[in-house]
Biopython code that builds the backbone (N, CA, C, O; Angstrom):
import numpy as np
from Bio.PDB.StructureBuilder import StructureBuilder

atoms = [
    (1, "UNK", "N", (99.897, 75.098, 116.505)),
    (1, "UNK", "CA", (98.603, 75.699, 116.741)),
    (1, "UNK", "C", (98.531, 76.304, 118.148)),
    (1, "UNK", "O", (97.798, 77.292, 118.184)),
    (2, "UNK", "N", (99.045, 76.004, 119.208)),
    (2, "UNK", "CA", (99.010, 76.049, 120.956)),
    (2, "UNK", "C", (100.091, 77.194, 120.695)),
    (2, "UNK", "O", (99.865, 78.163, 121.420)),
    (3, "UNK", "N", (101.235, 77.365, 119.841)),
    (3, "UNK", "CA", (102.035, 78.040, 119.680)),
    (3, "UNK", "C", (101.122, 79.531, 119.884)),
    (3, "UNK", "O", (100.952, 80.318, 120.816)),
    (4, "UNK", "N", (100.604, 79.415, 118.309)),
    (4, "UNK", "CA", (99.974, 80.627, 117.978)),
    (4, "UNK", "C", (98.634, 81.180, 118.628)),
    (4, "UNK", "O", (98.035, 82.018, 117.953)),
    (5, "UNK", "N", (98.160, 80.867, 119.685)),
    (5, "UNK", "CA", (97.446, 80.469, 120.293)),
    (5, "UNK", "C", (97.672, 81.806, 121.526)),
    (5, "UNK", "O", (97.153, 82.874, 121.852)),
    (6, "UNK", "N", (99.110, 80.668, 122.013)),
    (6, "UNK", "CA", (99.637, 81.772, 123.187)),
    (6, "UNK", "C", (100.383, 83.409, 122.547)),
    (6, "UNK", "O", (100.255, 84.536, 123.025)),
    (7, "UNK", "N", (101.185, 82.941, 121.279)),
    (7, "UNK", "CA", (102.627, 84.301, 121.171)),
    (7, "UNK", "C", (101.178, 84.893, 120.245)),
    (7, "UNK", "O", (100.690, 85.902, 120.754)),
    (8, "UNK", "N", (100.683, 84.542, 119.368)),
    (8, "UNK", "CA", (99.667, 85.207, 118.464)),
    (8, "UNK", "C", (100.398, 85.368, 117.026)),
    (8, "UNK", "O", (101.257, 84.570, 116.652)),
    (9, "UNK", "N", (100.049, 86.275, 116.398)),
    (9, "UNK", "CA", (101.270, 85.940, 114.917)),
    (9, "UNK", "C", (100.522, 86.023, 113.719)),
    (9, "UNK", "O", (101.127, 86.284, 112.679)),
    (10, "UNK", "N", (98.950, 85.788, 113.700)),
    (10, "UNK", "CA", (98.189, 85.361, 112.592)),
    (10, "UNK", "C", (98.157, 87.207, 112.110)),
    (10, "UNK", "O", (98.317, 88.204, 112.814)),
    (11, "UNK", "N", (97.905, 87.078, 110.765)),
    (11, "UNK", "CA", (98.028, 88.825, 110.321)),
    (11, "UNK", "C", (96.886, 88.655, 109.156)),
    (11, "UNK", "O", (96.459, 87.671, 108.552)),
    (12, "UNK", "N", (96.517, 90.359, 109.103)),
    (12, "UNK", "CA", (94.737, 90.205, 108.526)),
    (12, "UNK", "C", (95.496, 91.417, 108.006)),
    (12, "UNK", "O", (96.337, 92.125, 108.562)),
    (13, "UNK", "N", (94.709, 91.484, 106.187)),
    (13, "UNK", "CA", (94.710, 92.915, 105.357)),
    (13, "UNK", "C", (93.091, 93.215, 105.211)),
    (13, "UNK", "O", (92.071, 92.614, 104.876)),
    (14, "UNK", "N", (93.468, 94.437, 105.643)),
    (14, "UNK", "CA", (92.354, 95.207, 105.661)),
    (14, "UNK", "C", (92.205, 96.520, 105.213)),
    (14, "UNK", "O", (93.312, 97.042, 105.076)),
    (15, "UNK", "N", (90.962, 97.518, 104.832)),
    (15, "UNK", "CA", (90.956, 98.811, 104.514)),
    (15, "UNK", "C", (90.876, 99.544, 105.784)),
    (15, "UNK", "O", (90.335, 99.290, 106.860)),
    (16, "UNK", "N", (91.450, 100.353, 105.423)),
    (16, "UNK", "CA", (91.991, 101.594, 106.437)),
    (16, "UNK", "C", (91.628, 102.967, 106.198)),
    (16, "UNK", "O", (92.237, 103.686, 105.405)),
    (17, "UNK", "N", (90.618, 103.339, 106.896)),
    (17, "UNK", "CA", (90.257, 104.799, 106.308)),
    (17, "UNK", "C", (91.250, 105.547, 107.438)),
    (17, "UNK", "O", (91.726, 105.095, 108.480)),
    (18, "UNK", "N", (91.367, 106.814, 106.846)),
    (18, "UNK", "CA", (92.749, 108.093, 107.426)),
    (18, "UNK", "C", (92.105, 109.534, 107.386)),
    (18, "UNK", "O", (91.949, 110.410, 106.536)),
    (19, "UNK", "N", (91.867, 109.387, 108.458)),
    (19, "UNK", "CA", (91.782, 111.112, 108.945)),
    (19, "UNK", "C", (92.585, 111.758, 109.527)),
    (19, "UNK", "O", (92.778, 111.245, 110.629)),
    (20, "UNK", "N", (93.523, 113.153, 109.288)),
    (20, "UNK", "CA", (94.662, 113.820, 109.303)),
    (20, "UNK", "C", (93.912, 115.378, 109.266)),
    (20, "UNK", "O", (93.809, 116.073, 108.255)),
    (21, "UNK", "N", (93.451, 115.707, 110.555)),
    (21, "UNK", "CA", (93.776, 117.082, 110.463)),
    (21, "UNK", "C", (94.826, 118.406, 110.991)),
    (21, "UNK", "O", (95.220, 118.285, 112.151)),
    (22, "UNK", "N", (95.229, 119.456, 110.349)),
    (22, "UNK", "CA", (96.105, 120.250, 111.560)),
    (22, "UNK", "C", (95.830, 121.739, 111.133)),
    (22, "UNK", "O", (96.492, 122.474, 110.401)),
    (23, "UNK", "N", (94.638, 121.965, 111.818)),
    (23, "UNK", "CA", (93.925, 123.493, 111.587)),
    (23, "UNK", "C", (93.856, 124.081, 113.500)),
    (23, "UNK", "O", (94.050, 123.380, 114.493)),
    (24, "UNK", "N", (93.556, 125.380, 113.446)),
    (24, "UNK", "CA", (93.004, 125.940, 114.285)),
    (24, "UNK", "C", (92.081, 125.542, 115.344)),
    (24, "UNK", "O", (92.286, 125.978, 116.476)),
    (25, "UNK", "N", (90.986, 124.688, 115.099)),
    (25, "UNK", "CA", (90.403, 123.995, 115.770)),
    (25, "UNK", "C", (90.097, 122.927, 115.796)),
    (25, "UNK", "O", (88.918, 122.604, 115.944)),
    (26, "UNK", "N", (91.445, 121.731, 115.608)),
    (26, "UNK", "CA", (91.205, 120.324, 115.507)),
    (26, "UNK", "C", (92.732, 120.065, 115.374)),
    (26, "UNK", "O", (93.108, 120.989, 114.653)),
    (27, "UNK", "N", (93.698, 119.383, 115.651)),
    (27, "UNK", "CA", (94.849, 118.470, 115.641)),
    (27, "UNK", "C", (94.580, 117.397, 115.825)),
    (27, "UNK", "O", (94.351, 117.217, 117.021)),
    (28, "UNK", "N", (94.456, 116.342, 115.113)),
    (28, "UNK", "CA", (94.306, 114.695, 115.337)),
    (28, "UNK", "C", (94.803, 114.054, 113.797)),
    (28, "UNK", "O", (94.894, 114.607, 112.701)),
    (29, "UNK", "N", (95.059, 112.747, 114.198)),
    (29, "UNK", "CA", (95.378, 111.696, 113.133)),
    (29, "UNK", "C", (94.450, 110.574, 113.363)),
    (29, "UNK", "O", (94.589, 110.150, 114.511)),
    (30, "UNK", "N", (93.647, 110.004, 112.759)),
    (30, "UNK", "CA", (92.894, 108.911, 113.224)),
    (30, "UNK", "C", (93.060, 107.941, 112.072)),
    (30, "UNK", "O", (92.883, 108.189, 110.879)),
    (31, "UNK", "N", (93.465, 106.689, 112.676)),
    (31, "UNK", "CA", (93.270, 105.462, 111.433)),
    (31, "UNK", "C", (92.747, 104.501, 111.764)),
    (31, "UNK", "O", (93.451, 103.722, 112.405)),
    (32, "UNK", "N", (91.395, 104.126, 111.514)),
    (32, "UNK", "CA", (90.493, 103.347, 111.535)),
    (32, "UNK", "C", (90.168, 102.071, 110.491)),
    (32, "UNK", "O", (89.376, 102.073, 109.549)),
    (33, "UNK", "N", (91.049, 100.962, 110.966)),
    (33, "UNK", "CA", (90.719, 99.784, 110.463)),
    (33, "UNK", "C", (89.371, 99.257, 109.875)),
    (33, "UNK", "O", (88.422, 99.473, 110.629)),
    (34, "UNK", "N", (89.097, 98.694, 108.851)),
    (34, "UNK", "CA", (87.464, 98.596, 108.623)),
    (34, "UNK", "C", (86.870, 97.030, 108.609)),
    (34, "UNK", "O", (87.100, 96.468, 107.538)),
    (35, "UNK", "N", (86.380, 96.478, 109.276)),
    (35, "UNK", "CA", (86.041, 95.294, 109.320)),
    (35, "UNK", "C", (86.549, 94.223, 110.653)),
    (35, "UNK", "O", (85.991, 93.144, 110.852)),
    (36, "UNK", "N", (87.518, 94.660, 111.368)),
    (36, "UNK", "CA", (88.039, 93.826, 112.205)),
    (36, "UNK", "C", (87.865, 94.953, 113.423)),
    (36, "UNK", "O", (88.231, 96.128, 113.435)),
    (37, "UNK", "N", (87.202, 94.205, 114.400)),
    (37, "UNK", "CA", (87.554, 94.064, 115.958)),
    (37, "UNK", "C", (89.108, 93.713, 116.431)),
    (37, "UNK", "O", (89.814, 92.707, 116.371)),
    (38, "UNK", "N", (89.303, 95.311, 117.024)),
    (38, "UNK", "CA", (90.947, 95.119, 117.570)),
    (38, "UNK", "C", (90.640, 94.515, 118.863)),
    (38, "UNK", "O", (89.493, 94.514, 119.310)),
    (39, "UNK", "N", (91.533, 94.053, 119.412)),
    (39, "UNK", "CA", (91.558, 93.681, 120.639)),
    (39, "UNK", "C", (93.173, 94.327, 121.517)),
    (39, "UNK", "O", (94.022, 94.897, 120.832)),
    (40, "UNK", "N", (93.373, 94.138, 122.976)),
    (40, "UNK", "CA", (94.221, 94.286, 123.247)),
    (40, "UNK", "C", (95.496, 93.926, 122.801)),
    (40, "UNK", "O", (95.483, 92.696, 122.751)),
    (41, "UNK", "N", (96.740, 94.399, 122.401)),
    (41, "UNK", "CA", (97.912, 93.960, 122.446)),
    (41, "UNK", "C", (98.147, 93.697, 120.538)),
    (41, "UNK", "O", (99.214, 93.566, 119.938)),
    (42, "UNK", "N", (97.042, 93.693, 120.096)),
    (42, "UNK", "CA", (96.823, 94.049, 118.358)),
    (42, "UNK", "C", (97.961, 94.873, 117.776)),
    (42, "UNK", "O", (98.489, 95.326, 118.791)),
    (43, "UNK", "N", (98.551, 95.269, 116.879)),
    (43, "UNK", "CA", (99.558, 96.062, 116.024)),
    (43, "UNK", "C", (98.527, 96.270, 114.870)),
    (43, "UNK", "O", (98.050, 95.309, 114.267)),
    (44, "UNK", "N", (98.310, 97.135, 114.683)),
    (44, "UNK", "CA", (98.074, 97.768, 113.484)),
    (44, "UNK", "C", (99.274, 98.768, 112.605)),
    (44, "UNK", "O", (99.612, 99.878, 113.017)),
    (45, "UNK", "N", (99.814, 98.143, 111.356)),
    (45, "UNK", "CA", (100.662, 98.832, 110.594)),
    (45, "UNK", "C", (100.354, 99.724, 109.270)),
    (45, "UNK", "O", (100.778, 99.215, 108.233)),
    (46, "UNK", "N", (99.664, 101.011, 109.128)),
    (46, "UNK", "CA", (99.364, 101.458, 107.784)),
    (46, "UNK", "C", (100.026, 101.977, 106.965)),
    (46, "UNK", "O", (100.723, 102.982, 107.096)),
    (47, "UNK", "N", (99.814, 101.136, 105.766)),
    (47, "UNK", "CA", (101.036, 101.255, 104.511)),
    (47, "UNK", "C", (100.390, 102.667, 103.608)),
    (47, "UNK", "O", (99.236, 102.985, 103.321)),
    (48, "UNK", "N", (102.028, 103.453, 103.272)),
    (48, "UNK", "CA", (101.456, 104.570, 102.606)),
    (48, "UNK", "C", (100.670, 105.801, 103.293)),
    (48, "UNK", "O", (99.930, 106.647, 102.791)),
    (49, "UNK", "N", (100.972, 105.658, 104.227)),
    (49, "UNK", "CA", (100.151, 106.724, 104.990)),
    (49, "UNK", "C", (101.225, 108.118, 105.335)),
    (49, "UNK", "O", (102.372, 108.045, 105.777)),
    (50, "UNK", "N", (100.341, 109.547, 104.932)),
    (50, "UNK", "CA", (100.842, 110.280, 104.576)),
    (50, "UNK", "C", (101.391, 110.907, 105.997)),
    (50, "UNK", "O", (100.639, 110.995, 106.968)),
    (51, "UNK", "N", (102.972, 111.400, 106.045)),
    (51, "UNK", "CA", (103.758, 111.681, 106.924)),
    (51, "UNK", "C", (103.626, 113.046, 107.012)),
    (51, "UNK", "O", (104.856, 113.050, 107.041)),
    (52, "UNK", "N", (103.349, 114.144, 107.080)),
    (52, "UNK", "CA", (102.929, 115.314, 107.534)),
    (52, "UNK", "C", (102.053, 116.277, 106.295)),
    (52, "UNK", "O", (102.108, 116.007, 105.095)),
    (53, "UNK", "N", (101.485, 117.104, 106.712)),
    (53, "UNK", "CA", (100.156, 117.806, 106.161)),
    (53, "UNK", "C", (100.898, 119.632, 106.416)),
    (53, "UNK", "O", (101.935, 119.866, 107.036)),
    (54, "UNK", "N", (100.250, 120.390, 105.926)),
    (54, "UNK", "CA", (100.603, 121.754, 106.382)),
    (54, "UNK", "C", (99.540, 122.260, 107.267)),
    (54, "UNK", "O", (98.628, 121.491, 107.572)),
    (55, "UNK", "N", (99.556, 123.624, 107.772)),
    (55, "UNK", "CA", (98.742, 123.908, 108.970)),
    (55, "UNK", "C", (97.733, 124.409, 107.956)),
    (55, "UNK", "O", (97.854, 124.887, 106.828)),
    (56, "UNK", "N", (96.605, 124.116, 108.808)),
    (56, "UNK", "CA", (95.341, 124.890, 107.811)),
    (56, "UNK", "C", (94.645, 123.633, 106.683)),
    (56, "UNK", "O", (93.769, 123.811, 105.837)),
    (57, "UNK", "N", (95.343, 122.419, 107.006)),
    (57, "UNK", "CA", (94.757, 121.042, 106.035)),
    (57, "UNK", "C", (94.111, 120.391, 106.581)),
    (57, "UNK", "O", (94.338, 120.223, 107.780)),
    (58, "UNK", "N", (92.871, 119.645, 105.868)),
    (58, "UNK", "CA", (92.472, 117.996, 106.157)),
    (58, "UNK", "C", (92.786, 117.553, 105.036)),
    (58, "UNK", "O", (92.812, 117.944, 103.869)),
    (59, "UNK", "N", (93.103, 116.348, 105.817)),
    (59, "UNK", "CA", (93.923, 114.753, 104.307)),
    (59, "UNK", "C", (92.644, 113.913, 105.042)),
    (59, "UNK", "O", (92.303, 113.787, 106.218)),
    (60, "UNK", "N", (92.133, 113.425, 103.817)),
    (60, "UNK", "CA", (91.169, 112.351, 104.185)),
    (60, "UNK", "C", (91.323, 111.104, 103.278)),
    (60, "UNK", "O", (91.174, 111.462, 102.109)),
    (61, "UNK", "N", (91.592, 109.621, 103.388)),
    (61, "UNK", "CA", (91.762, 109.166, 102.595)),
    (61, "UNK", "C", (91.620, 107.808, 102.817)),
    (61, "UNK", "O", (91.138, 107.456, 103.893)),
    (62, "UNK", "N", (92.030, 106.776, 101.797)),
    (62, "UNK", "CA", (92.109, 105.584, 102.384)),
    (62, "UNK", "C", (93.016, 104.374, 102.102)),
    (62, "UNK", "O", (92.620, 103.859, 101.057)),
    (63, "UNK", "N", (93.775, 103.897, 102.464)),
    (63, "UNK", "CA", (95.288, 102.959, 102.464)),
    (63, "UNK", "C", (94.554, 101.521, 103.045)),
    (63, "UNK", "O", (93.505, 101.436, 103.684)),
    (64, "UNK", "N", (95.404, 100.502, 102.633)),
    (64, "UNK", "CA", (95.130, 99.397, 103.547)),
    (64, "UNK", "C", (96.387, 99.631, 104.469)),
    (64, "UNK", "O", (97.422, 100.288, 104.351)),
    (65, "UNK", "N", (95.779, 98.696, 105.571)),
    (65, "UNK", "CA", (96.390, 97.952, 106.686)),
    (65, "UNK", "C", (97.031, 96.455, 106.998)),
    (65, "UNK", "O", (96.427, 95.480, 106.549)),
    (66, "UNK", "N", (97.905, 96.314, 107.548)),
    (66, "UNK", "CA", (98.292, 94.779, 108.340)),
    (66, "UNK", "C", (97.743, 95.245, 109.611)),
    (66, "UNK", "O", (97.921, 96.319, 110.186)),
    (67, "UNK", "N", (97.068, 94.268, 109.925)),
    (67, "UNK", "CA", (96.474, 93.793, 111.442)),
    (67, "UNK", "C", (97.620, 92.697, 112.155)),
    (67, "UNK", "O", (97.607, 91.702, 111.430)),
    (68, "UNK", "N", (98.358, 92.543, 113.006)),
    (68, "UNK", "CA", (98.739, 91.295, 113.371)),
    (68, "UNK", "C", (98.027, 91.156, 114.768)),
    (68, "UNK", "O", (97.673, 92.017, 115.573)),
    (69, "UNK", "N", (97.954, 90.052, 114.782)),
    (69, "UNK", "CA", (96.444, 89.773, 116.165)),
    (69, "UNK", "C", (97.778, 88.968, 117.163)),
    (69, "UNK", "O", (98.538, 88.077, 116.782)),
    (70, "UNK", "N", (97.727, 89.573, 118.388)),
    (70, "UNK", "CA", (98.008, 89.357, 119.572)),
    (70, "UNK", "C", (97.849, 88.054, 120.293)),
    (70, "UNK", "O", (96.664, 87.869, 120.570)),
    (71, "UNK", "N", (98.845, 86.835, 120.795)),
    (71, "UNK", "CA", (97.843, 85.830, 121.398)),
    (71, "UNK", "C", (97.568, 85.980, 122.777)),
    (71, "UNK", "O", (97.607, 87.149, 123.159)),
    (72, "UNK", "N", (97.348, 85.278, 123.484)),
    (72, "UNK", "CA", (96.733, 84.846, 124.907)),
    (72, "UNK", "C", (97.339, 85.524, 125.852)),
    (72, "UNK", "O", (96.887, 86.261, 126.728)),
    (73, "UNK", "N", (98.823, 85.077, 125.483)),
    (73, "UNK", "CA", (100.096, 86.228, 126.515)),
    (73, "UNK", "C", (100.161, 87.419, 126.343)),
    (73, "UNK", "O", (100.300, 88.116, 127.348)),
    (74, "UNK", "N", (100.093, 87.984, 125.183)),
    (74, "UNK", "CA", (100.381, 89.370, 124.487)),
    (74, "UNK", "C", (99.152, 89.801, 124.983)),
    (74, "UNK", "O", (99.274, 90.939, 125.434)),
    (75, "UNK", "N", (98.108, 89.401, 125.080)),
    (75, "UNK", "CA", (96.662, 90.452, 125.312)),
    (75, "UNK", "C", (96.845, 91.045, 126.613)),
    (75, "UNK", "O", (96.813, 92.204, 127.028)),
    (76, "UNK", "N", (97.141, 89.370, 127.393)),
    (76, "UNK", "CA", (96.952, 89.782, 128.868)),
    (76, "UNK", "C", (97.902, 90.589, 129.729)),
    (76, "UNK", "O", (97.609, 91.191, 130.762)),
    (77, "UNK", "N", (98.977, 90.514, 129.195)),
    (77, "UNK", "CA", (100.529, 91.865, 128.983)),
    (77, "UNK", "C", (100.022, 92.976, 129.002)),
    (77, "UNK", "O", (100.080, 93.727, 129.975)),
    (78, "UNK", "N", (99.343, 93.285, 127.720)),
    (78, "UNK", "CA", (99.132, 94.312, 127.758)),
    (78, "UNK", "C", (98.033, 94.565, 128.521)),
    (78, "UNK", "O", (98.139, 95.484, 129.334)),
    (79, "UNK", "N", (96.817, 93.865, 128.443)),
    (79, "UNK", "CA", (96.098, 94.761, 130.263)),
    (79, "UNK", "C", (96.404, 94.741, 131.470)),
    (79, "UNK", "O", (95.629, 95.128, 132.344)),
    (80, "UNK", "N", (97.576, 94.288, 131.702)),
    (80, "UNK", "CA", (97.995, 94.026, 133.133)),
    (80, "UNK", "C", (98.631, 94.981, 133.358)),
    (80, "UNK", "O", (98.561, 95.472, 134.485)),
    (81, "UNK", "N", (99.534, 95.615, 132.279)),
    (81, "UNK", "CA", (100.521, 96.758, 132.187)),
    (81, "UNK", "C", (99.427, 98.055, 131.718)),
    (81, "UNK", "O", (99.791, 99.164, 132.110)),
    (82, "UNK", "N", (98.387, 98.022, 131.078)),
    (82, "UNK", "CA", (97.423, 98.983, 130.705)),
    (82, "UNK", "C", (96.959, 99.298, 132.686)),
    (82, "UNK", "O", (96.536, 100.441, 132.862)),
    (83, "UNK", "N", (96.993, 98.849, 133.355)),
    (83, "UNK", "CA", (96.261, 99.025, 134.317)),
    (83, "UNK", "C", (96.968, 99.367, 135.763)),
    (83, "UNK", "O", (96.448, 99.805, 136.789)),
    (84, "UNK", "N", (98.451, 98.984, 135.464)),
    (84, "UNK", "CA", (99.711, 99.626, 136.331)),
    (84, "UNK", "C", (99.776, 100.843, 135.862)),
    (84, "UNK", "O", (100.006, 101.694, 136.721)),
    (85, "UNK", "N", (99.604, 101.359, 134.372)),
    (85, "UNK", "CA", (100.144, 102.623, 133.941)),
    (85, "UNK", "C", (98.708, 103.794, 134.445)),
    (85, "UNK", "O", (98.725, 105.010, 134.640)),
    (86, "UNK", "N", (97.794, 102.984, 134.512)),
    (86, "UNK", "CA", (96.752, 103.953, 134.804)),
    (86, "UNK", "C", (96.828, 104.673, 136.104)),
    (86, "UNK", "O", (96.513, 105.830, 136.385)),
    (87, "UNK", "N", (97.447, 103.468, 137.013)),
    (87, "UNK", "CA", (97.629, 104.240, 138.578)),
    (87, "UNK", "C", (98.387, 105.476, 138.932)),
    (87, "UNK", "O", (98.423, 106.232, 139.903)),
    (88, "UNK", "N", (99.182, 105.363, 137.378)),
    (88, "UNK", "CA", (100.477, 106.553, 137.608)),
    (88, "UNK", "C", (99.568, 107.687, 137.553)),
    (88, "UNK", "O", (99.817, 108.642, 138.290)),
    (89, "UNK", "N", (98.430, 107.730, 136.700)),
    (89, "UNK", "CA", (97.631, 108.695, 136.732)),
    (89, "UNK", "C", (96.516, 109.194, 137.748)),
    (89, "UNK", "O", (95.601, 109.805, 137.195)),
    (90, "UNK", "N", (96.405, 109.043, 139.233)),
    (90, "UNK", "CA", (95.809, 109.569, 140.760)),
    (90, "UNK", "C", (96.952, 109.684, 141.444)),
    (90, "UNK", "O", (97.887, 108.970, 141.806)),
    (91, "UNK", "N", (96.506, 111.093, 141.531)),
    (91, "UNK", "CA", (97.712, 111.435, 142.510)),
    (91, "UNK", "C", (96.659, 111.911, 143.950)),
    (91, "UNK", "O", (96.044, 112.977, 143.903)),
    (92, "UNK", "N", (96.586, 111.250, 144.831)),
    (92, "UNK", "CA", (95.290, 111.448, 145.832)),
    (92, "UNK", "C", (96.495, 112.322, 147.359)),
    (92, "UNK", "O", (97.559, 111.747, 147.586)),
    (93, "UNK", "N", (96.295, 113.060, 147.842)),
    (93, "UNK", "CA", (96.757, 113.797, 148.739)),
    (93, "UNK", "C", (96.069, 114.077, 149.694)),
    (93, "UNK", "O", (94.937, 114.426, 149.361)),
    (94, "UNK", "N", (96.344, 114.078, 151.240)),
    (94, "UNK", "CA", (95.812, 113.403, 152.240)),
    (94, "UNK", "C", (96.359, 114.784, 153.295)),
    (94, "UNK", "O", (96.745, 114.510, 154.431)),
    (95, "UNK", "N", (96.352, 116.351, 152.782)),
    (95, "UNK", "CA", (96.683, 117.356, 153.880)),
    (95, "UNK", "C", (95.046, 117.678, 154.238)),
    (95, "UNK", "O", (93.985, 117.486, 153.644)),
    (96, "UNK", "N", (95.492, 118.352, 155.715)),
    (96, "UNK", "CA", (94.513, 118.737, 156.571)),
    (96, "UNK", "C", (93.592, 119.776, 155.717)),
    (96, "UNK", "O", (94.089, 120.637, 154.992)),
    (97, "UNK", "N", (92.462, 119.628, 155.854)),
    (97, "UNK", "CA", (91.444, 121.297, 155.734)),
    (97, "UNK", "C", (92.153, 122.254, 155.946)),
    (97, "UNK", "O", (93.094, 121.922, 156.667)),
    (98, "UNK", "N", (92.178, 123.690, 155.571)),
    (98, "UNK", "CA", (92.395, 124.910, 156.136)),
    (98, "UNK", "C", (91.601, 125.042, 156.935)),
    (98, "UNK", "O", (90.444, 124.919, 156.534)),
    (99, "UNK", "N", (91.771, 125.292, 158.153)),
    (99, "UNK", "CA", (90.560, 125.974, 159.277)),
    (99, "UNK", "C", (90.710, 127.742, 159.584)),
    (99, "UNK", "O", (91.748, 128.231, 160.032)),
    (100, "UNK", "N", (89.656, 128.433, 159.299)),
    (100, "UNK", "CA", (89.707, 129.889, 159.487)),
    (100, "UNK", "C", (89.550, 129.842, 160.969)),
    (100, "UNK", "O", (88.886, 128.957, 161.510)),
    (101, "UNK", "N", (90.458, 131.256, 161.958)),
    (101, "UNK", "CA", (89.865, 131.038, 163.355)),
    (101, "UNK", "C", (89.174, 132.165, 163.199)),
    (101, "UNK", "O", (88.427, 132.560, 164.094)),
]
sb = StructureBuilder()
sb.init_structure("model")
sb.init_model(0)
sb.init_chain("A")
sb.init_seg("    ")
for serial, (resi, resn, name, xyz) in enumerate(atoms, 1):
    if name == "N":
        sb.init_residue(resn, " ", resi, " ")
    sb.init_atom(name, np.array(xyz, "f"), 0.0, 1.0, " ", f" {name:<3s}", serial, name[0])
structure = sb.get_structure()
């Protein structure tokens, strides 16, 4: 129990709705688990889910999911490392004003 606790391991089936577009004004894939609160360090795996679309489509649909839930270590991994990777993103630069004479 203390095991699963810390590594995590427990796994949840769930419905999975799938949005897939690739038109002119929209490129995205979205898969939205239905009923469960993800948390950090979570895996979501969706079975059957369709591997490419042509240009000019929406696929809308719905597949289940495996959830496997993250424990204590795995969460906090991943926000510790969620929050090193963010720094990579400010790049702050420290040159003088231009001064006109």
């Amino acid at each position: 129990m203390i095991r699963d606790w810390l590594l995590g391991g427990g796994t949840v089936e769930v419905r999975c709705d799938i949005d897939i577009e690739q038109t002119a004004e929209s490129f995205h894939a979205h898969a939205i688990p239905d009923g469960v609160d993800l948390r950090p360090g979570d895996v979501v795996t969706v079975h059957d889910a369709p591997t490419r679309i042509g240009f000019g489509d929406r696929f809308t649909c719905v597949r289940t999911a495996t959830v496997r839930r993250a424990g204590v270590l795995g969460r906090a991994w991943t926000e510790l490392t969620a929050l090193l990777e963010l720094t990579e993103l400010y790049e702050v630069g420290f040159q003088p004003k231009e001064t006109t004479p």
